[in-house]
C-alpha positions, 0 to 999 in steps of 0.5 A: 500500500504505502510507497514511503514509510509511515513515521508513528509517534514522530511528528517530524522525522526529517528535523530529527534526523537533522538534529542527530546529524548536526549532533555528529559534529557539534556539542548539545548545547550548540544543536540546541541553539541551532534549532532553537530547542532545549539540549533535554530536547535535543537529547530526547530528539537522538533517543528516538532516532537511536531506537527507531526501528522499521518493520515492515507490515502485513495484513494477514487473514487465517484462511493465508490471504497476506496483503503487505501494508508497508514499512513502518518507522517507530521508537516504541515498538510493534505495536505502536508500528501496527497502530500507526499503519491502522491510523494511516489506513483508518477507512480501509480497516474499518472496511473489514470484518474483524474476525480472523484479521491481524497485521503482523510482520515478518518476525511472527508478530501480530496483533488482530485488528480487534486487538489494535481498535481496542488499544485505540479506544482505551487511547481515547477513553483514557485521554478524555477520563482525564480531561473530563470534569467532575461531576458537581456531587460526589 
């Protein structure tokens, strides 16, 4: 599906390649004046870029029917990848019956597309319970 990869939980994935190649040949506190950033942020900026992985992503059903979706660029692992490829496709998955359905890569990781919506939800039910006001008696 996708001809360039999807970057999940980065929101920009050229400035902090540039941030890790200015670091190569300047001090932290010097990148931090060059992007105009605290040296805590160039510091975080090189941790993601150090353990960024790439997997490469497939839609897989029981009955051996295997859809490649594409590489996919993440710092926290692969079920942040399979996320970010769900978030990326949303209509399309959302197209699909959900049983017998997963993405995986090819390590043998998977995770069933009932299991990546259900990480979804709890993302914005655990976002809006936090944020959500209290009610006038408890």
């Amino acid at each position: 599906m996708a001809a360039s990869p999807i970057y999940a939980n980065v929101r920009d994935p050229e400035r902090y390649q540039a941030i890790a190649a200015a670091r190569a040949s300047c001090t932290t506190e010097q990148v931090a004046a060059q992007f105009g950033i605290t040296s805590g942020a160039v510091r975080a900026a090189l941790r993601r870029v150090r353990k960024a992985k790439t997997y490469e992503l497939f839609l897989e059903r029981d009955d051996g029917t295997r859809q490649r979706l594409g590489l996919v660029v993440t710092h926290k692992g692969f079920t942040a990848a399979c996320i970010g490829a769900y978030r990326k496709y949303g209509e399309f998955f959302r197209g699909l019956e959900l049983p017998g359905w997963r993405i995986a890569d090819n390590t043998g990781s998977c995770n069933t597309l009932e299991t990546v919506r259900g990480l979804i939800s709890r993302e914005a039910v655990d976002w809006t319970d936090d944020h959500a006001e209290l009610p006038d008696s408890v």
